[in-house]
Residue frames as a rotation matrix with the C-alpha (Angstrom) as fourth column:
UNK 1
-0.352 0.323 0.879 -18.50
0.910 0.339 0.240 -28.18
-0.220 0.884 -0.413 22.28
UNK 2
0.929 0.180 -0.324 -20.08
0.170 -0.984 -0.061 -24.59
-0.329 0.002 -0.944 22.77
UNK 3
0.312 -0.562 -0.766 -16.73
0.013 -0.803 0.595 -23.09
-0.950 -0.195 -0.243 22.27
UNK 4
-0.795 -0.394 0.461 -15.83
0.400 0.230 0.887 -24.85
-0.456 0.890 -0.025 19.10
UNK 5
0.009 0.808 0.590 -19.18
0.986 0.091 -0.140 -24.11
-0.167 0.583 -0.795 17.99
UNK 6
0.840 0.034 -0.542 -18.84
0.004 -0.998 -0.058 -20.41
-0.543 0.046 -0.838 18.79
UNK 7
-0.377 -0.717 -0.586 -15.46
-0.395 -0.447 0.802 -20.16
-0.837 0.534 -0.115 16.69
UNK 8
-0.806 -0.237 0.543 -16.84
0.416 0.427 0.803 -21.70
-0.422 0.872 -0.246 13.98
UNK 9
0.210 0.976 0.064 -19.75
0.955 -0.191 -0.228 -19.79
-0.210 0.109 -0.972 13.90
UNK 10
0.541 -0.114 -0.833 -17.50
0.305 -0.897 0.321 -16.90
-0.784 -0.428 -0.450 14.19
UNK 11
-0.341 -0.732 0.589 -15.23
0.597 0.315 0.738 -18.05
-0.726 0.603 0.330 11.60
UNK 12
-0.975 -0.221 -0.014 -17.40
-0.050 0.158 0.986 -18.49
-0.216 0.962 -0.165 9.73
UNK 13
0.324 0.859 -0.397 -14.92
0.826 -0.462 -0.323 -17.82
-0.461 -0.223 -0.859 3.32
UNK 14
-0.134 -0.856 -0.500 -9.94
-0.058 -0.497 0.866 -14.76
-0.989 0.145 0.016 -7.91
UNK 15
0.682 0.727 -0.085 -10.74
0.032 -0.146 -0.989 -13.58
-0.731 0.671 -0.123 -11.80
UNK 16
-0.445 -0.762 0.470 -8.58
0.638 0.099 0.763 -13.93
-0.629 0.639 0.443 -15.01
UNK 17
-0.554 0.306 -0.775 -8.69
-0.591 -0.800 0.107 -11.11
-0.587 0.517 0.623 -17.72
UNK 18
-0.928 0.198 -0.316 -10.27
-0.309 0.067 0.949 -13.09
0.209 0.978 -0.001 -20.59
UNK 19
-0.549 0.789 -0.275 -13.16
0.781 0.602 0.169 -14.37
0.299 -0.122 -0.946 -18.75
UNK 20
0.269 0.619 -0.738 -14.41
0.868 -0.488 -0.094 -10.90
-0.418 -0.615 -0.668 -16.76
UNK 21
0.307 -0.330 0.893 -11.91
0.439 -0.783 -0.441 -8.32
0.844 0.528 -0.095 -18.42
UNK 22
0.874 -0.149 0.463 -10.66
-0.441 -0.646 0.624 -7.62
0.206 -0.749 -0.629 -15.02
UNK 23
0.174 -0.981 -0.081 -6.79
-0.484 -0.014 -0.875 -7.60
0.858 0.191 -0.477 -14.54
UNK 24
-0.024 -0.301 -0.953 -5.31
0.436 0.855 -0.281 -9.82
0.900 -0.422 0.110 -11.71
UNK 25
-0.898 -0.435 -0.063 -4.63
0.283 -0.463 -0.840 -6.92
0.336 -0.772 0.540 -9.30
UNK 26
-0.250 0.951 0.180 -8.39
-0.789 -0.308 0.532 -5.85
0.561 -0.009 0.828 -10.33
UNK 27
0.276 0.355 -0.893 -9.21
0.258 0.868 0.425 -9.61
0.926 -0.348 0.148 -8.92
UNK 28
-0.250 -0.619 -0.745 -7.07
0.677 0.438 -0.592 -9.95
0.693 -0.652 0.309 -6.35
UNK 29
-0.925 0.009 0.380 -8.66
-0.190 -0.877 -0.442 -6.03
0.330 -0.481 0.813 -4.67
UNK 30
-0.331 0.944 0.018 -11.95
-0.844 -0.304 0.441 -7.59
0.422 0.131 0.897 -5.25
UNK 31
0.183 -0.042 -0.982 -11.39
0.148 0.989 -0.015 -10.40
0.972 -0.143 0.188 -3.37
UNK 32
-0.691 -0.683 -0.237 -9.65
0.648 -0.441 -0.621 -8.45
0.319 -0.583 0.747 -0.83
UNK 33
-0.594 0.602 0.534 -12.84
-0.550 -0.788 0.277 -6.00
0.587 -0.129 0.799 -0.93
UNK 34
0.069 0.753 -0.655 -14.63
-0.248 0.649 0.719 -9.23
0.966 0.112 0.232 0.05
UNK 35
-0.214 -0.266 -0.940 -12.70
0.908 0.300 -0.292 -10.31
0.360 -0.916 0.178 2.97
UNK 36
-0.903 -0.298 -0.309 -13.46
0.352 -0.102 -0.931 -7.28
0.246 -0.949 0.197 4.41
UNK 37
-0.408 0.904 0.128 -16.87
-0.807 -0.423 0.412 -7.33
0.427 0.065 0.902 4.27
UNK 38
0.215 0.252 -0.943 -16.52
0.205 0.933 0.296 -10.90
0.955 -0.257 0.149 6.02
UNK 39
-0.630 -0.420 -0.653 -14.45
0.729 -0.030 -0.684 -9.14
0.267 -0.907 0.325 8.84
UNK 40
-0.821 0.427 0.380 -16.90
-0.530 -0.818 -0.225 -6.64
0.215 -0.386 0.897 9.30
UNK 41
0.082 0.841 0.534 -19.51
-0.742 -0.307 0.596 -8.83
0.666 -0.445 0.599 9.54
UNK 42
0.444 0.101 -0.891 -18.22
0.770 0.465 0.436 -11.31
0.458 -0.879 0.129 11.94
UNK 43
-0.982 -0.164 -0.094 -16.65
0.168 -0.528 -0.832 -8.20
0.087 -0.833 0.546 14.31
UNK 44
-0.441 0.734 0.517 -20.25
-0.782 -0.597 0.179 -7.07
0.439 -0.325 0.837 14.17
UNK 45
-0.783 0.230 0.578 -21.74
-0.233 0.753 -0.615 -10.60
-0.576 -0.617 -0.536 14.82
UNK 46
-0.061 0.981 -0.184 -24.28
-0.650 -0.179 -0.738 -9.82
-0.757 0.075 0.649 12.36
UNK 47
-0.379 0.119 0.918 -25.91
0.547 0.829 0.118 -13.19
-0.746 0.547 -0.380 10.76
UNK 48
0.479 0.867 -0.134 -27.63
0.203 -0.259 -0.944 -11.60
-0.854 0.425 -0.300 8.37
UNK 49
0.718 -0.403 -0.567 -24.65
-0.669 -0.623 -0.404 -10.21
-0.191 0.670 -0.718 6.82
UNK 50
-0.004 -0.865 0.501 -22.70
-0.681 0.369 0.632 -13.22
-0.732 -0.338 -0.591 7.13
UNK 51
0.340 0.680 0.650 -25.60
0.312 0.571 -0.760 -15.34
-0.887 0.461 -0.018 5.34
UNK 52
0.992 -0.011 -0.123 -25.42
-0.122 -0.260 -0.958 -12.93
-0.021 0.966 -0.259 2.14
UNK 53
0.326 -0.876 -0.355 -22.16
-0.897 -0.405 0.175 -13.14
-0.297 0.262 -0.918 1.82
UNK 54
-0.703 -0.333 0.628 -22.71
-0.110 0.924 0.366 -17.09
-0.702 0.188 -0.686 0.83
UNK 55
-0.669 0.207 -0.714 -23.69
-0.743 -0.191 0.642 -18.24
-0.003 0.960 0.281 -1.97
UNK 56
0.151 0.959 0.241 -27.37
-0.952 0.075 0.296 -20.20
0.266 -0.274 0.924 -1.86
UNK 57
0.900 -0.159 -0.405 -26.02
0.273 0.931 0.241 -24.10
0.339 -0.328 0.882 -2.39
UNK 58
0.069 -0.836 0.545 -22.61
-0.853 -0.333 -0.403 -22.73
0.518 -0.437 -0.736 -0.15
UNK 59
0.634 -0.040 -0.772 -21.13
0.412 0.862 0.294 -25.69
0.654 -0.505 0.564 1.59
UNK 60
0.139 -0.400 0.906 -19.34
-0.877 -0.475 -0.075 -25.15
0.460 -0.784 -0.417 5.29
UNK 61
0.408 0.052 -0.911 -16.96
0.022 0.998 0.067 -27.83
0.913 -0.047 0.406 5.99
UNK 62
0.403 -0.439 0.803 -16.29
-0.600 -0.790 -0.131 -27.84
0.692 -0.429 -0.581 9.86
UNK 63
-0.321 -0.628 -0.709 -14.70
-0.468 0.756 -0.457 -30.09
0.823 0.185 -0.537 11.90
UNK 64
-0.806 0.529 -0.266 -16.49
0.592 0.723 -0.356 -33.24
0.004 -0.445 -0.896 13.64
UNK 65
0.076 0.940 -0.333 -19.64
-0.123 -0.322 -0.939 -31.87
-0.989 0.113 0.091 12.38
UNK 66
0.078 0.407 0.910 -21.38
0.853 0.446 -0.272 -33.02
-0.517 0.797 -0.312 9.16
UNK 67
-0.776 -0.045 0.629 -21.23
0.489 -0.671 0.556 -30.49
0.397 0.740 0.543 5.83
UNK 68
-0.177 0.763 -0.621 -23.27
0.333 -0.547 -0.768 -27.79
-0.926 -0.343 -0.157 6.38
UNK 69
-0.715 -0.261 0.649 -25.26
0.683 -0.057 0.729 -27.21
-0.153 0.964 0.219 2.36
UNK 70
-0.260 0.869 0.421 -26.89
0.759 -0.086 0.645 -24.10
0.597 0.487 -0.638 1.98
UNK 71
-0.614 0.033 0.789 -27.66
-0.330 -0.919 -0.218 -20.45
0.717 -0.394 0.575 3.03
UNK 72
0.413 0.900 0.139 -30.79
-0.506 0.100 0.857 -21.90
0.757 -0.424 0.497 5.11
UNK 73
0.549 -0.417 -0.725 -28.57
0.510 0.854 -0.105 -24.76
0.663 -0.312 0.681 6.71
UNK 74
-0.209 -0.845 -0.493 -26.22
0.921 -0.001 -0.390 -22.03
0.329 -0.535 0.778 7.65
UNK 75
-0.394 0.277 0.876 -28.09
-0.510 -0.859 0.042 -19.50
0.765 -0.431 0.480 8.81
UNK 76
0.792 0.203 -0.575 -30.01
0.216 0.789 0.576 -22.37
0.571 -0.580 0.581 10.92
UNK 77
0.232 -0.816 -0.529 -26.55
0.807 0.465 -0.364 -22.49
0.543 -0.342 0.767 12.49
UNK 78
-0.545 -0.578 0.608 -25.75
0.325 -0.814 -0.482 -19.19
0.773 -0.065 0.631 12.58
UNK 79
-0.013 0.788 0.615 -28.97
-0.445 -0.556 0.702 -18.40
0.895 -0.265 0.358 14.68
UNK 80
0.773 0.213 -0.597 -28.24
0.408 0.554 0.726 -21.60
0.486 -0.804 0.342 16.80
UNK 81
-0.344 -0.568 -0.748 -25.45
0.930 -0.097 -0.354 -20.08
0.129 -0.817 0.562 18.61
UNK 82
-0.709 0.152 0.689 -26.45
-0.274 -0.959 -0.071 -16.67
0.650 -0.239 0.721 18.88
UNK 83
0.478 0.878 -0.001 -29.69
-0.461 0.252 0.851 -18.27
0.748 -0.406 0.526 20.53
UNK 84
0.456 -0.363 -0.813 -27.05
0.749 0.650 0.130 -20.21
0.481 -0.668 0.568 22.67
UNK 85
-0.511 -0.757 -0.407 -24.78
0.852 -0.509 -0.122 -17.53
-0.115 -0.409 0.905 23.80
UNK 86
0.213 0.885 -0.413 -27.20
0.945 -0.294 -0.142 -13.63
-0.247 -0.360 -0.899 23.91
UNK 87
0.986 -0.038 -0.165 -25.11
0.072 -0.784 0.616 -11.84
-0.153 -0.619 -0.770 25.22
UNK 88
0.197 -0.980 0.005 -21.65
0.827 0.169 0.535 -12.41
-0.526 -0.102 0.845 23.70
UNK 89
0.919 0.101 -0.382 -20.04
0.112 -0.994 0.009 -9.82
-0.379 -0.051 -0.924 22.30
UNK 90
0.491 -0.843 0.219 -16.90
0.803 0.340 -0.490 -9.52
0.338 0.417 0.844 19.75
UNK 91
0.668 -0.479 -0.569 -14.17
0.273 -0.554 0.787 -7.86
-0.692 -0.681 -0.239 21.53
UNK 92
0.157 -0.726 -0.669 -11.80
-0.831 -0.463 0.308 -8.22
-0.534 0.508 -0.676 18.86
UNK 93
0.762 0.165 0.626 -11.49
0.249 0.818 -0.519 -10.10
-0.598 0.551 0.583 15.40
UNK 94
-0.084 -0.780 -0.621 -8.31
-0.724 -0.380 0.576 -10.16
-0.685 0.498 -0.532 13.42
UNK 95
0.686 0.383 0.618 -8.29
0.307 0.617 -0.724 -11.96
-0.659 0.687 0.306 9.98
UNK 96
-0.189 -0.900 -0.392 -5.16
-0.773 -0.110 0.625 -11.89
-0.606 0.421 -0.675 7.81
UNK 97
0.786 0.486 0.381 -5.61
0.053 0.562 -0.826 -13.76
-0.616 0.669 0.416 4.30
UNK 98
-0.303 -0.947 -0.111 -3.07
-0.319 -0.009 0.948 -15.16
-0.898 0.322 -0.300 1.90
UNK 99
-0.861 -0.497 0.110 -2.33
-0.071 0.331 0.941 -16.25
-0.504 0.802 -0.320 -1.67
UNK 100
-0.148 0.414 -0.898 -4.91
-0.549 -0.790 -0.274 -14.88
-0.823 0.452 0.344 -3.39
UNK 101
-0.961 -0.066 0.269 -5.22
0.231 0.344 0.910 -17.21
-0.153 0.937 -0.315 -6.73
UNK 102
-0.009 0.859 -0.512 -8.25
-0.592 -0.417 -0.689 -16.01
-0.806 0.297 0.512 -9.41
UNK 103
-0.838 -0.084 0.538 -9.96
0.213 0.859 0.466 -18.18
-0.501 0.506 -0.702 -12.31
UNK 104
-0.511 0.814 0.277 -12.37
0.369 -0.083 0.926 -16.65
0.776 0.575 -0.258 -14.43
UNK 105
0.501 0.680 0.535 -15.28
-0.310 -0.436 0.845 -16.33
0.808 -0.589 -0.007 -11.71
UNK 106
0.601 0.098 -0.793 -13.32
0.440 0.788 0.430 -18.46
0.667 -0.608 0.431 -9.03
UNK 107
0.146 -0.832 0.535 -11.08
-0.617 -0.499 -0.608 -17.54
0.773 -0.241 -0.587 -6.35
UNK 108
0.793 -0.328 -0.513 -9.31
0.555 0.043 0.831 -19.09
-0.250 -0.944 0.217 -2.83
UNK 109
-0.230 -0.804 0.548 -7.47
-0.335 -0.463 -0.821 -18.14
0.914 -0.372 -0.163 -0.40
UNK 110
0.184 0.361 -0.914 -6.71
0.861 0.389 0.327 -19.05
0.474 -0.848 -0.239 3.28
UNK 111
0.274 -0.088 0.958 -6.58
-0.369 -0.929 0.021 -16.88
0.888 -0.360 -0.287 6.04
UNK 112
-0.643 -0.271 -0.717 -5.67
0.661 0.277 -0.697 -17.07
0.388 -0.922 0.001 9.95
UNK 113
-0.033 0.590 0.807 -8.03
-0.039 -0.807 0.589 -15.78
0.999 -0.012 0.049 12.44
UNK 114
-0.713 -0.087 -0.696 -8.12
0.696 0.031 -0.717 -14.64
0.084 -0.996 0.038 16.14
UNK 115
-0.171 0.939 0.300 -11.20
0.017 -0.301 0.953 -13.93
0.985 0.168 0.036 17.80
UNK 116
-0.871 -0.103 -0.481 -11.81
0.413 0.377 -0.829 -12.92
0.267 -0.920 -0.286 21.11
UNK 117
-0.191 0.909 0.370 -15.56
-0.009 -0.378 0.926 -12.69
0.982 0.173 0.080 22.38
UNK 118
-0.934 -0.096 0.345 -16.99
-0.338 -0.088 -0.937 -11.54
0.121 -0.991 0.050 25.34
UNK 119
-0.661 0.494 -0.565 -19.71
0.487 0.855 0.177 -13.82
0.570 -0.158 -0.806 27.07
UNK 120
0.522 0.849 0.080 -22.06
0.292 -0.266 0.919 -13.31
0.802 -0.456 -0.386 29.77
UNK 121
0.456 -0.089 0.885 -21.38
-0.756 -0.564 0.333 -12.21
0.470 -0.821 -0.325 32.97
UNK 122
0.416 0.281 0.865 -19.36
-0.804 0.559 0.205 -14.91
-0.426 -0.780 0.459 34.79
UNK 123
0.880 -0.172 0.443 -18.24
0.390 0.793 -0.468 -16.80
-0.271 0.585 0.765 31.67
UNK 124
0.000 -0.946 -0.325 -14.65
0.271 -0.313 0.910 -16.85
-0.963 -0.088 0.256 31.00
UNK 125
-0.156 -0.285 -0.946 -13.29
-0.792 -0.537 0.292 -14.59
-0.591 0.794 -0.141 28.14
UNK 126
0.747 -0.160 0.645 -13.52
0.334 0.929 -0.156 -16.68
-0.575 0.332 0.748 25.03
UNK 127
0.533 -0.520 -0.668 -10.19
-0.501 -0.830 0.245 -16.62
-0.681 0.204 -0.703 22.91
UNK 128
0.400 -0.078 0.913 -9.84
0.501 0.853 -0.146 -18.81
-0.768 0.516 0.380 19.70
UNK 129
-0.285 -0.301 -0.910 -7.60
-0.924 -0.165 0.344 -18.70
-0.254 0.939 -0.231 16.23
UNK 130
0.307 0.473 0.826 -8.44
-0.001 0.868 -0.497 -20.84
-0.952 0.151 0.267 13.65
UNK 131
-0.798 -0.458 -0.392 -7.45
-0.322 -0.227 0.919 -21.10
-0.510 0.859 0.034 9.98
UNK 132
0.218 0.969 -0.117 -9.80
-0.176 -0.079 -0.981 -21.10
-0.960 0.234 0.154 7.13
UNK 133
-0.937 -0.281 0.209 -9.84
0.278 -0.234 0.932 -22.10
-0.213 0.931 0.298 2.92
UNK 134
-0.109 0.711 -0.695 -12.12
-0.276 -0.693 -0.666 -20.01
-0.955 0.119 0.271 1.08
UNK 135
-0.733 -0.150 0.663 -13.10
0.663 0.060 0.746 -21.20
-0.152 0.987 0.055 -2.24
UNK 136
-0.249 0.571 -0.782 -15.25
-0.175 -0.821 -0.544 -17.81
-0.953 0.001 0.304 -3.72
UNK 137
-0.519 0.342 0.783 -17.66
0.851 0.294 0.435 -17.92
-0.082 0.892 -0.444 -6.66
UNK 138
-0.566 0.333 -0.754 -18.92
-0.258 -0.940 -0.221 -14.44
-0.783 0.069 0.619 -8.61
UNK 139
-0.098 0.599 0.794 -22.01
0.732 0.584 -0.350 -14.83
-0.674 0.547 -0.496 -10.35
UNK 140
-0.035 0.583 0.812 -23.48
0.983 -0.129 0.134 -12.28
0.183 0.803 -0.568 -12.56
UNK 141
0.862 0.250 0.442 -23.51
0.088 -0.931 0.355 -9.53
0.500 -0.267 -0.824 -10.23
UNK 142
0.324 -0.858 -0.399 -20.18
0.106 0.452 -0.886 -10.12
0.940 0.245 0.237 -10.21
UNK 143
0.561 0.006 0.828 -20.35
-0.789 -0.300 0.537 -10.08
0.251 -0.954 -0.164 -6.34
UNK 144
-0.724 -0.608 -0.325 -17.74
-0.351 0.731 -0.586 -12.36
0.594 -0.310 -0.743 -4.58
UNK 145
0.514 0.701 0.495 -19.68
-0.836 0.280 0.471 -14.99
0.192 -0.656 0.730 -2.46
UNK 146
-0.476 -0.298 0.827 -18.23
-0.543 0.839 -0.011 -18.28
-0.691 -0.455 -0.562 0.16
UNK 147
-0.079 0.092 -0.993 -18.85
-0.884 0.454 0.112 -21.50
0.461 0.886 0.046 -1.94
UNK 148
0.668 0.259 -0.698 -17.29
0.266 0.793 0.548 -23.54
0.695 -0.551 0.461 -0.10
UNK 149
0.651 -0.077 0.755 -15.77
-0.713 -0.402 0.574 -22.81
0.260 -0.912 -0.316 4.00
UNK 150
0.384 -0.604 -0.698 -12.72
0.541 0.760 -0.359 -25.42
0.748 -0.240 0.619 5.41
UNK 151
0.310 -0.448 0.839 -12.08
-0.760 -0.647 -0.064 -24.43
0.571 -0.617 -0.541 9.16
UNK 152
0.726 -0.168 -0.667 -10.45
0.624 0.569 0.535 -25.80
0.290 -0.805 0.518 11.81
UNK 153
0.847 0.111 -0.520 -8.71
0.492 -0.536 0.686 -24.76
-0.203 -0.837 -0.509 15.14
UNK 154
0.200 -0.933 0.300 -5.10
0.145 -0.275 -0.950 -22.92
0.969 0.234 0.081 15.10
UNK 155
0.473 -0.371 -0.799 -2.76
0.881 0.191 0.433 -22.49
-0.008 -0.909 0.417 17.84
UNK 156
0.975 0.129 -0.182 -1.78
0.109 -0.987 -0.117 -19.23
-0.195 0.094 -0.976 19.21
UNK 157
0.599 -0.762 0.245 1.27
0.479 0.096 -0.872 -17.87
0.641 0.640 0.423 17.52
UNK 158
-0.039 -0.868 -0.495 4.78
0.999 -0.029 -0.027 -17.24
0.009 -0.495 0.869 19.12
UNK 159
0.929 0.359 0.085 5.37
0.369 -0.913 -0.176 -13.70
0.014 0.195 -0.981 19.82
């Protein structure tokens, strides 16, 4: 259960011209700008930055665990594993996102991810992929922010 919890903790996430005045491609970068400001802050681990990057009533749906509603709910979370695990350490996070679709303020997309984190001393390597939908809402400050989160495991890919 720790491990699932730690990928999902790790895990975890598009604009039309007439509503924002901003051209699909203009969306579709700023969406892009977004995801990597998600991969930077789960390579760093840092909750804080993970938190802002959801929007207050955000919802995080993860599997065999209840909705998670709310920045408070999921930071709660976010803090319980770090408080479980100290000393882990991302080794490497890879995140690759697709199809892109934008709506006025809305946007999704999914993504594949592969995380590999280093534990304590003694604890084996962890080494999880997982897939993700993102639904993204821009308020006012026309900042992209997680709405709503849909993970669940993946399986490592042929090479």
């Amino acid at each position: 259960m720790g491990r699932l919890l730690l990928a999902l903790a790790a895990s975890a996430v598009c604009v039309s011209c007439t509503t924002t005045g901003l051209s699909f491609d203009q969306g579709s970068r700023s969406v892009e700008a977004f995801n990597r400001s998600l991969s930077q802050a789960t390579t760093r681990m840092d909750n804080t930055a993970m938190v802002a990057l959801w929007e207050n009533d955000g919802i995080s749906l993860l599997p065999a665990a209840a909705p998670m509603v709310g920045k408070p709910k999921i930071a709660r979370f976010l803090a319980g594993i770090s408080a479980q695990f100290p000393h882990a350490r991302m080794q490497s996070f890879d995140m690759q996102c697709f199809d892109i679709e934008t709506s006025g303020d809305w946007a999704s997309e999914w993504c594949r991810e592969h995380q590999v984190i280093l534990l304590a001393k003694g604890r084996p390597v962890f080494d999880s992929r997982g897939k993700m939908l993102l639904v993204l809402h821009r308020d006012r400050d026309h900042v992209w922010r997680i709405h709503t989160e849909m993970w669940n495991q993946g399986r490592a890919q042929a090479r």
